[in-house]
Structures are given as C-alpha cells and as structure tokens.
C-alpha positions as CSV (number, residue, x, y, z in Angstrom):
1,X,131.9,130.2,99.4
2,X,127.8,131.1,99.4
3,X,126.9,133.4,101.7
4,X,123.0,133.8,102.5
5,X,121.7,136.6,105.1
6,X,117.7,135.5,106.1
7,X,115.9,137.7,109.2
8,X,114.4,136.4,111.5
9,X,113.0,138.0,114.2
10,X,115.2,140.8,115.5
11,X,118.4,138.7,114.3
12,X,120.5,138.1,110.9
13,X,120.9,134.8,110.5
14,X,124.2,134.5,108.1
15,X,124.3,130.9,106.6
16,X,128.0,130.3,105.2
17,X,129.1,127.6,102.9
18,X,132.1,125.9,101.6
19,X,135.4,127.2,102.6
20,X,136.2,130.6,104.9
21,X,140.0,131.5,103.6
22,X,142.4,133.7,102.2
23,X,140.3,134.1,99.0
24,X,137.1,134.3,100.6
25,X,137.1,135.9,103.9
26,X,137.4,139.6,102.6
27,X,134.3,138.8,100.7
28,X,132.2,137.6,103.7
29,X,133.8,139.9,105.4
30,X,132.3,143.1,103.1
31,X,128.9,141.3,103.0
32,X,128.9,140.9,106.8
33,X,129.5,145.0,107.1
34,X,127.2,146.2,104.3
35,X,124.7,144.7,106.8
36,X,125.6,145.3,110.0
37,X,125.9,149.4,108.1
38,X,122.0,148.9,107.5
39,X,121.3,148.5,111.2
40,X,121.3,144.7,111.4
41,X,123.4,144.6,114.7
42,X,122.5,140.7,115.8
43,X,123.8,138.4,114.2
44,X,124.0,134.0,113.8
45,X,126.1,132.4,112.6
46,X,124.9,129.0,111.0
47,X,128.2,127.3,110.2
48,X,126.3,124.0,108.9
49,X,127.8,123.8,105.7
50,X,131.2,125.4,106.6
51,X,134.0,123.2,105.3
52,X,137.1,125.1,106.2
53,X,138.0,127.9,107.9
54,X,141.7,129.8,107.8
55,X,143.4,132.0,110.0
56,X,142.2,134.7,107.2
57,X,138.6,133.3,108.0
58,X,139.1,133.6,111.8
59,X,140.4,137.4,111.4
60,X,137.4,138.2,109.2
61,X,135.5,137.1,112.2
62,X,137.0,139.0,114.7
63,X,137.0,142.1,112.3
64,X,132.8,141.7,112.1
65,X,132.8,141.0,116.0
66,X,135.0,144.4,116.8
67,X,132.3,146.8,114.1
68,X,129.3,144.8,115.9
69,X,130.6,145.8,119.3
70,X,131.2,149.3,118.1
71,X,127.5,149.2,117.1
72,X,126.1,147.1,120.3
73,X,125.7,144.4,118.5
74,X,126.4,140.7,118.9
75,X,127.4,137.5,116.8
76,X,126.1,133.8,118.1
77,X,127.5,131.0,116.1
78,X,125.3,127.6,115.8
79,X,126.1,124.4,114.0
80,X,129.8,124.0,114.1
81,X,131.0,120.4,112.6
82,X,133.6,118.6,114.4
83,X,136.5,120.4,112.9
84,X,135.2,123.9,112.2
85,X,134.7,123.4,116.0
86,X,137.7,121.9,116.9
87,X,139.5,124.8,115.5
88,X,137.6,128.1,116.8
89,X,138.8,126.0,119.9
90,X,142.4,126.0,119.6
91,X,142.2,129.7,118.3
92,X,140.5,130.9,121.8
93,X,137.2,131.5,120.1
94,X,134.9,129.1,122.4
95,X,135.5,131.9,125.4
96,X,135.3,135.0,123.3
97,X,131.7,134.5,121.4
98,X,128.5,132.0,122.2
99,X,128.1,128.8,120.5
100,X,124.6,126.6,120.5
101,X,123.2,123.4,118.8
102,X,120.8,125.4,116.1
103,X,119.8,128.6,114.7
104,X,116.9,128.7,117.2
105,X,118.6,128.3,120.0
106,X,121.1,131.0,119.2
107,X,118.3,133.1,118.5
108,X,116.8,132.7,122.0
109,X,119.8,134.6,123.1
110,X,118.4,137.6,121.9
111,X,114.7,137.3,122.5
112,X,116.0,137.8,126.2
C-alpha cells in the first residue's frame, strides 16, 4: 500500500493505493493521525487506485472518522471502483460518510 497526503485548499487529500488490510491498515491508520495531530482536520479520500479493502481497512476508517469528529473535522471519499464501492455498501458506509465522482468535487464540500 502507498499512501500520498497533497493539500489542497483547506483539505488533505489522502491518495491510497493497492490493498487496505490487516497488514496495512494500522499503517494508514498512524499516517492518517500524525496528520489530522498537525491540524489537518478535512480530509478526501481518493480511493482511485484502491484494490482491496478488509474489514481491518474498514475499522481503520472508522477509527480516523471518530479522531476527526473529535477534532471537527470531516472525511469525503471520491473515486470508489466498482467493488471498493460495492463493499463500503454492504458495510453501512454509503449513509455514514459522503461519497462523489472526483477529488474536486469532494472538495467543494468544504469550500461551503
């Protein structure tokens, strides 16, 4: 897995590839927290090259969501593939968090 964190704007925008799992979610996990500890409290997603994601990859998520929330922060998510979709489905995560087409939509969210 290759995690990349670019600003832009008033946003992180967290670009995650290859496979979210039991190996590599307490990984993302840390990265995701060093930042939100610096202040960077919006963050998207850009699942575009996301191959797999686990259970373990799903609670890593939720784990980030809960410290952004604690912070006032947010996550969007943008660029799901079929199945990386298909699963935060199933798991209930299409009506907890905000999902859009491409980075710059999900950064519109917070430009309002």
């Amino acid at each position: 897995m290759q995690v990349t964190f670019n600003k832009e704007g008033n946003a992180l925008v967290v670009a995650v590839k290859g496979r979210l799992d039991a190996l590599t979610a307490p990984d993302f996990e840390s990265q995701c927290s060093s930042h939100i500890e610096q202040g960077h409290v919006l963050l998207v997603a850009d699942l575009t090259e996301l191959e797999y994601i686990s259970s373990a990859g799903l609670r890593s998520i939720l784990q980030i969501s809960k410290k952004l929330k604690q912070e006032h922060g947010q996550i969007n998510f943008c660029c799901l593939s079929g199945i990386i979709q298909h699963v935060f489905s199933i798991s209930g995560f299409d009506s907890m968090f905000s999902f859009h087409d491409s980075v710059a939509q999900a950064l519109l969210q917070y430009e309002r």
